[in-house]
N, C-alpha and C positions, 0 to 999 in steps of 0.2 A: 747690299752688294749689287754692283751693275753688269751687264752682259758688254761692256766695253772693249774688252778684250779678247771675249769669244773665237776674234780673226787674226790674233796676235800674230799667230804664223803663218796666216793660211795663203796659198796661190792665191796671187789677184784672179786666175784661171779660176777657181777651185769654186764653186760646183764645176764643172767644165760645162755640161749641159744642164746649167740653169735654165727659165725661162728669160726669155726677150728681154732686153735693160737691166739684168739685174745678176749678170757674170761674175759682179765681185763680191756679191755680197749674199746673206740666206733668205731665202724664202719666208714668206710671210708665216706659214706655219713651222719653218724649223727653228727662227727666232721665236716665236710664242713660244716651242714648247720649251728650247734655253734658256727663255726667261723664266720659265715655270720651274724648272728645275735646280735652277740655279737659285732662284726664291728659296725654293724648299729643299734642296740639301737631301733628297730621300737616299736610304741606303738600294731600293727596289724599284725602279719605274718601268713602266710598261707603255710604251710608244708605241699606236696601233695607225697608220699613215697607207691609203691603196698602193697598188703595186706602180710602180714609175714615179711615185710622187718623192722622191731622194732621201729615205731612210738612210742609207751608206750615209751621204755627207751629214745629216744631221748626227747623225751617231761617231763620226770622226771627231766630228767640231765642237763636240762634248768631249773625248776623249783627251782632245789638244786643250782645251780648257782645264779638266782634271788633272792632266799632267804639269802643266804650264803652272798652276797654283797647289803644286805638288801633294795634293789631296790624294793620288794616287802616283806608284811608282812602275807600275806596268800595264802593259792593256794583253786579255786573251778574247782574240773573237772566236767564236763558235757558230758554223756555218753548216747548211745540209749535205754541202757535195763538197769535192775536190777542187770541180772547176770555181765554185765559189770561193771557198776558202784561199786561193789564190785570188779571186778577184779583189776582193778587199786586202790583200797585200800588196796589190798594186796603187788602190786609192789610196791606202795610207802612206806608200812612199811621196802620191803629190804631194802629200801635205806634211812633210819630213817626218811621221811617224813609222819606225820600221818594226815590221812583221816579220818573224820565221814564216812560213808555209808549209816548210818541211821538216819541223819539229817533231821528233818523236818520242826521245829522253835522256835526259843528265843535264846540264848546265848551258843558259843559253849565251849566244856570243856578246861582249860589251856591246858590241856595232847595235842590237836589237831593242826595244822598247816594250817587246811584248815577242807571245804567238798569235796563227792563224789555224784551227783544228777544226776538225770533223765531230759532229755526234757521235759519231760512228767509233770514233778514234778516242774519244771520249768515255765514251763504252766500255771500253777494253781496257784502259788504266785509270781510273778515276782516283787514285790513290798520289798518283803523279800529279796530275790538275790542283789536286788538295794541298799538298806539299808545297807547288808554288803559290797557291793563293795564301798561304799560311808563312811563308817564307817572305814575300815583300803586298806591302798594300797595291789591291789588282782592282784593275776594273774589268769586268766580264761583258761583252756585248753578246747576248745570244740573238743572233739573226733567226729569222722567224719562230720562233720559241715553241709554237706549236708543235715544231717536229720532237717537240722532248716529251711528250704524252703517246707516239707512235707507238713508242709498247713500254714496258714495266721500265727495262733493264736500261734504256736510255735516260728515261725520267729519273729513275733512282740513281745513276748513274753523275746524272747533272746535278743534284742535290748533295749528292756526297762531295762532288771534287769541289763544289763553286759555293757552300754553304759559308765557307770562310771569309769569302771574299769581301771586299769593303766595299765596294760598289757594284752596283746589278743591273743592265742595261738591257731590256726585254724590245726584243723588235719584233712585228707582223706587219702582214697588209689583211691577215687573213686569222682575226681571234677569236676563230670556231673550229670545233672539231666533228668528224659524223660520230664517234662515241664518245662518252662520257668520262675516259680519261683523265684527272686534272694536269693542267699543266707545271712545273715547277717557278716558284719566285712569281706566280702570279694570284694578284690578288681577289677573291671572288665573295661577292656580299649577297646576301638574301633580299630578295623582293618581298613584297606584302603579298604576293602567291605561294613563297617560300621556296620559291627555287632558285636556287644559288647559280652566279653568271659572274663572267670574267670584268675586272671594272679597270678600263687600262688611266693610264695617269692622262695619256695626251691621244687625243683621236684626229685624225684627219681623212674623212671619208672620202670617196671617187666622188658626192654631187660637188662637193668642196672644192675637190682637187680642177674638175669641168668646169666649173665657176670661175677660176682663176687663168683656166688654160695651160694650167700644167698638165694635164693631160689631154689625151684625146678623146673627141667623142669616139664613139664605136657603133659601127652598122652592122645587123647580122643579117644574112643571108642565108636562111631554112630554106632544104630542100626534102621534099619528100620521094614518093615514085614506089611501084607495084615491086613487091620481094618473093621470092618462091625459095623455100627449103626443106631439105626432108631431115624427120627427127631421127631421133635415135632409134624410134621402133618400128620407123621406114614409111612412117606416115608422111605423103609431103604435104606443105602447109601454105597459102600464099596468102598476104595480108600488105596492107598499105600503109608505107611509112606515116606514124603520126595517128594515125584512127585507134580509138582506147583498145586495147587488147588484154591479157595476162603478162604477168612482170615478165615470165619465162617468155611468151612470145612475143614480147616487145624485143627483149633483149638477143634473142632469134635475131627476126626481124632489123636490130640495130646492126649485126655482126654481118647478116647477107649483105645489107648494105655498102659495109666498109670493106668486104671481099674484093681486093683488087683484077679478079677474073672476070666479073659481074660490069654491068656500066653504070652503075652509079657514081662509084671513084671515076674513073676516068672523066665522064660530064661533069662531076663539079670541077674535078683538077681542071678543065676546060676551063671552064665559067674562072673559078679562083685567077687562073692565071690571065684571063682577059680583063677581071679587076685591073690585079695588079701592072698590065699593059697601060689603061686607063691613070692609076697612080703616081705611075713613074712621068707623066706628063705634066705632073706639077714636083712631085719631089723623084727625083732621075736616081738617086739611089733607090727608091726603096726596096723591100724585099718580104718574100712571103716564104712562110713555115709551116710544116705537115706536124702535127703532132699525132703520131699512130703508136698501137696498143703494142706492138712487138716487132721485135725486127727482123721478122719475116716481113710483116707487113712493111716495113720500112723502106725494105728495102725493095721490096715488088714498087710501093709508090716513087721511087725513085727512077725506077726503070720509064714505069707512065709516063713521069714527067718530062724524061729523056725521048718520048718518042710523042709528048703532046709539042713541045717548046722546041726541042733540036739541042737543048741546054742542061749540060750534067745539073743534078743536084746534090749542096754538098751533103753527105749522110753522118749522123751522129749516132751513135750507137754507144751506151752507157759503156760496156768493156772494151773498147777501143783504149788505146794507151793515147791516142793522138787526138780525143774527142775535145780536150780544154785547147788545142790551138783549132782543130777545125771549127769553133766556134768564133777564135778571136778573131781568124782569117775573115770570115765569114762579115763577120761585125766591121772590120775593117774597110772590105771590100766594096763590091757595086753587083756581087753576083745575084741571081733572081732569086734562087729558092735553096730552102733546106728542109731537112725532112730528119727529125731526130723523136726518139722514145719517149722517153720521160726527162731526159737532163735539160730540157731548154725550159719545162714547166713551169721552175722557180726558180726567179731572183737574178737567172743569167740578164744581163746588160746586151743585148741588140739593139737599140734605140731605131736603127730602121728598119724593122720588122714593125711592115702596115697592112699586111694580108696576113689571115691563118687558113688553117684546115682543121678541124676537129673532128680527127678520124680517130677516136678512141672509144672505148667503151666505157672507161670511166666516168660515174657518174657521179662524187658526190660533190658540193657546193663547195670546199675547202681548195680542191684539185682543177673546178673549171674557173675556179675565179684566177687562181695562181697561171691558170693556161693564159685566159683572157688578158692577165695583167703583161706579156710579154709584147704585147700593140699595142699600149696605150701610151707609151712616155714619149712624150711631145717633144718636139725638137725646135720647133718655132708657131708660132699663130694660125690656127688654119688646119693644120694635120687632121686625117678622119683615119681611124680605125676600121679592117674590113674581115667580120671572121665567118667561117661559111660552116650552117651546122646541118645535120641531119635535124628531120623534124622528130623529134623525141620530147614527150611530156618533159621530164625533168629538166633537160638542155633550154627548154623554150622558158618555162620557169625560175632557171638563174638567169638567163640574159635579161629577163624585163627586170627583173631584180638587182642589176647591177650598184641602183643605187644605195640598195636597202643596208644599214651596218650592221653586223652581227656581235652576238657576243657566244663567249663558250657557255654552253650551259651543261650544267652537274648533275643537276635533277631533272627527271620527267614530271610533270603534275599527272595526280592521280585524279582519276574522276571515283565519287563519292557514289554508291548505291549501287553502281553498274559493273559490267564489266565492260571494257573498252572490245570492241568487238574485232578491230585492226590488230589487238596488240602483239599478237603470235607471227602477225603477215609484217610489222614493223619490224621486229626481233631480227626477221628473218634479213631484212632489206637492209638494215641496219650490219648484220653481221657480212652480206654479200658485200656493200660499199666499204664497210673496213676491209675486205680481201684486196678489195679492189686501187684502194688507196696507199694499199701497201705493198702487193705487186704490180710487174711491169705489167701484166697481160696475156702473158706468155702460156698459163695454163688453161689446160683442155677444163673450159667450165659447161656448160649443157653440151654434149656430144650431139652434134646438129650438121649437116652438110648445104651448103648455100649454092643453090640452082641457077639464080637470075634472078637481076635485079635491074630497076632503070633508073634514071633522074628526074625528077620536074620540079622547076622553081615553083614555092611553095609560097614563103612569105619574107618581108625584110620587118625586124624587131628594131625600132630604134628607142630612147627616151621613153620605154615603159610604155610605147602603142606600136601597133602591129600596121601593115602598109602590103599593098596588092594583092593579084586574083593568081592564081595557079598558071602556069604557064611553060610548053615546052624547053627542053634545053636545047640552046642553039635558035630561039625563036626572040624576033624582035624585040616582043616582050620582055624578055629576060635583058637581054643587052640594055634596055632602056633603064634599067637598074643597074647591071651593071658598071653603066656609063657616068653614074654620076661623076661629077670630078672629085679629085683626091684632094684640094683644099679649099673648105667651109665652115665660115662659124656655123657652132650647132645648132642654131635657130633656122640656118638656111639651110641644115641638110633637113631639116624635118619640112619646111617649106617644100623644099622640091621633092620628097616622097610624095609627100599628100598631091603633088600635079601628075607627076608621074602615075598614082595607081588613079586620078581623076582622067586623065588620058586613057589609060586601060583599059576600065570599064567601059568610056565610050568609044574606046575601039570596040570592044567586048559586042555592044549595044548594036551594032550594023552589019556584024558578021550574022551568015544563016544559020538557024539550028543543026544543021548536019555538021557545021566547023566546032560545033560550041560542047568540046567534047571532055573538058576541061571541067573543074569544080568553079562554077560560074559566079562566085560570092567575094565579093573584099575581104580581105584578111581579118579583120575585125570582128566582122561576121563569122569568123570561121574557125572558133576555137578547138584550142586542143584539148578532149574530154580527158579528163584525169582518170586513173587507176583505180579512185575510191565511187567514181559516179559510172564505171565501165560493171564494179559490183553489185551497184543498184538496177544495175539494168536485169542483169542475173537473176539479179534476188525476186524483179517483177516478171520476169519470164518464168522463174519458178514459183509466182505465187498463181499466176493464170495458169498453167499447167496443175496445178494444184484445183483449182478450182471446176477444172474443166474435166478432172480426174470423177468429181461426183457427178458431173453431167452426164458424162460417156459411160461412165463402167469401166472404161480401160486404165492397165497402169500406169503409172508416172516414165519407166523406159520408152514404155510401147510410143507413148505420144510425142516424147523425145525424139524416139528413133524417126518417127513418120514427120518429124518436124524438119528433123538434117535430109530427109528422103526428100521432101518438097519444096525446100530453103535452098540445099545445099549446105556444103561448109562441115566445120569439123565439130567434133564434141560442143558443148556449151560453157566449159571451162575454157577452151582455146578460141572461138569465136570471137567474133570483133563484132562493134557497137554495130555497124550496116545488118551484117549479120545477125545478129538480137533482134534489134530493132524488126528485121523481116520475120521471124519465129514469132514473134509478138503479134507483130499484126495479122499473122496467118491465125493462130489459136483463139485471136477475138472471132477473126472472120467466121470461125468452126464453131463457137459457143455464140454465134448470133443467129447460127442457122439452124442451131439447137431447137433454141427459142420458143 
């Protein structure tokens, strides 16, 4: 059987935003995977493709295929949000397949082909789902599939209505999850380690999708800068964005940050919006996006950016009844900015959204990638992605990461003989990024009050290497990255980092020691200690304190205490690597004098 017919009906338009030369016809990976499919005839496939690279139309032009060879006599898509589930009601009407959107129950109109539903709505009557899948042979596309392991009652929920079904069309950009969950209709095989991972039928990764120029490269933009906040027991606490700390006071630390009273937000909002100043000089639409944790905060960065630019920004706010046209507006238009919760995260269609902000606290790799994929979908040759992060381990972590593929995995491997010494502090971080994945942000999580904060350009992460020295906000330096231009094959944005931070430094190089007041090292040089190597540092402050306990005579507090009395700084549980690092070096200097 041939894929000859795959475009029987389709828009000569139809991808509409294909890449360059090839408006009428599919993409080099959405024909592979119809030809794959259509070879093999499976009742279950699992199409795993990065965000922007056109899942929708591949997943249409299978549907028109199915139907057209009447294998199938209806289609139901299954989508995370609202505003999605209309959106794919609108791609299916280009291509004359029609969707309800507003299906809820009894008998659907002749004029239809199918529905478009919610998880959510799914949820709620899976009994109805069943009945029509059981009533005519259905094709089920579930749009990112993932979300049907969010919790029990969705996953079992999808299983019951769609187990009938004749055909099963699984889509993701993103086939991992932070818990162990399984997903439904997806298939997961054992390694020779024995732990079981998601194996989807067709992959097409972001180095894939970059390769081809379907999507866009991406530049990040870490900034770090000095944070002061008091805890809840009225201790105040101040620590440097990015320098190892405790999970609780990183995530402190990450929230004073994003405190729009503070000037951290407002300098990057600066910075982000002189990007995208810069942007708009090669593509005149484009438009930049605030993803923030709640809509309090949403809507404070709105006002910001009303009094950084002179220019409303539009707001999205998940309970809005108007939020699915103020996006289409939005998308339509040539306005600068928007600034929306969680609904812009996944899957929505702005194709010129070329700046972000990641002003969220969410952290796990599922949620930033879904953020990240909202800049990436190319619109012509050239395009560069611009997203501006806080310097936070884990953020710094999935951007170099961008290209790496994941899968879902089932199992944790055990280690033999030991006990895993993390496993209680995983448990733990593991159970915080499932809250966090599944609400908007909204809740009072470490009761903390945020004092003052500031910004300093930190580092630019492109292609898996890190690029310049630390640098004020509002300072030459900074604008010299800034300024790159907005369209560059990705060989030459990484060409012009590397002159840029070679310029830097020997600006760096001529200035006096009084000006050099800045962390004076290349980004390279300058990484960011992880969480599990901030413990070791601990562990060796508490083993010389330990040692120095038989020297002295004194107790293991006393020397503690007299170590924060001469260091400064707070407990040894809440201290930062500077801060260790100084306790350490003091208690050699005390048992060398022993001696």
């Amino acid at each position: 059987m041939t894929t000859t017919t795959t475009n029987h009906h389709l828009s000569p338009a139809f991808p509409g935003r294909a890449p360059w030369g090839t408006a009428n016809k599919l993409r080099a990976w959405q024909q592979g995977a119809m030809e794959k499919y259509v070879q093999e005839q499976p009742r279950d496939f699992l199409a795993v493709a990065t965000p922007g690279a056109g899942k929708t139309t591949f997943a249409l032009t299978l549907a028109s295929w199915l139907l057209h060879h009447h294998v199938v006599q209806q289609v139901t898509v299954v989508a995370p949000t609202e505003h999605l589930k209309k959106q794919w009601a609108e791609a299916a009407a280009r291509i004359g397949i029609k969707l309800d959107p507003e299906y809820s129950a009894g008998p659907l109109g002749r004029e239809y082909h199918g529905v478009a539903v919610t998880y959510a709505g799914v949820g709620v009557r899976p009994m109805l789902h069943r009945n029509r899948s059981e009533q005519r042979k259905t094709l089920v596309i579930l749009d990112e599939i993932h979300h049907a392991g969010d919790s029990r009652s969705w996953g079992e929920a999808c299983q019951e209505a769609f187990e009938p079904a004749t055909r099963r069309l699984c889509l993701t950009g993103t086939p991992f999850r932070s818990d162990t969950n399984p997903i439904p209709f997806v298939t997961y095989e054992e390694g020779n380690d024995g732990i079981r991972r998601s194996s989807a039928d067709y992959t097409y990764g972001y180095g894939n999708a970059l390769s081809d120029g379907v999507v866009r490269p991406v530049i990040f933009l870490s900034y770090s800068g000095n944070m002061r906040w008091r805890t809840k027991a009225g201790d105040e606490l101040e620590a440097r964005l990015g320098e190892p700390m405790t999970k609780d006071a990183v995530s402190q630390a990450w929230r004073t940050a994003l405190d729009p009273r503070g000037d951290w937000m407002p300098n990057v909002l600066r910075a982000a919006d002189r990007r995208l100043t810069e942007v708009r000089k090669s593509i005149p639409d484009a438009g930049a996006l605030v993803i923030a944790s709640d809509q309090e905060s949403a809507r404070a960065y709105a006002k910001l950016i009303r009094e950084i630019t002179g220019e409303g920004a539009t707001l999205v706010l998940s309970d809005d009844t108007g939020a699915s046209q103020r996006i289409d507006d939005f998308a339509q238009g040539d306005a600068r900015w928007m600034v929306a919760v969680r609904m812009v995260s996944e899957g929505v269609d702005v194709p010129r959204l070329a700046v972000g902000v990641y002003a969220t606290t969410i952290s796990t790799p599922l949620f930033f990638a879904q953020a990240v994929g909202r800049f990436v979908r190319s619109r012509r040759r050239g395009e560069t992605a611009s997203v501006f992060l806080p310097t936070v381990p884990n953020l710094l972590t999935f951007a170099n990461e961008m290209e790496v593929e994941r899968d879902h995995v089932l199992d944790k491997p055990k280690k033999e003989g030991e006990e895993d010494p993390y496993a209680e502090e995983d448990k733990l971080l593991a159970e915080a990024e499932r809250q966090q994945d599944e609400d908007t942000g909204s809740d009072d999580q470490l009761s903390f009050e945020a004092l003052e904060s500031d910004a300093v350009f930190d580092r630019v992460l492109y292609n898996n290497a890190e690029f310049g020295m630390q640098a004020h906000a509002g300072s030459e330096e900074e604008q010299d990255y800034l300024g790159i231009p907005g369209l560059l094959e990705p060989e030459q944005v990484e060409l012009l980092l590397q002159k840029r931070q070679a310029r830097q430094i020997a600006h760096s190089r001529k200035r006096p020691d009084a000006e050099a007041d800045l962390l004076e090292l290349p980004a390279e040089r300058r990484p960011v200690v992880t969480h599990k190597e901030l413990l070791e540092l601990r562990k060796q402050l508490n083993t010389l304190v330990g040692a120095y306990v038989h020297q002295s005579g004194k107790p293991h507090g006393v020397i503690h205490t007299e170590l924060r009395r001469v260091c400064g700084g707070p407990p040894s549980a809440e201290a930062t690597a500077g801060q260790l690092n100084e306790r350490i070096k003091k208690v050699r200097e005390w048992a060398t004098r022993m001696k």
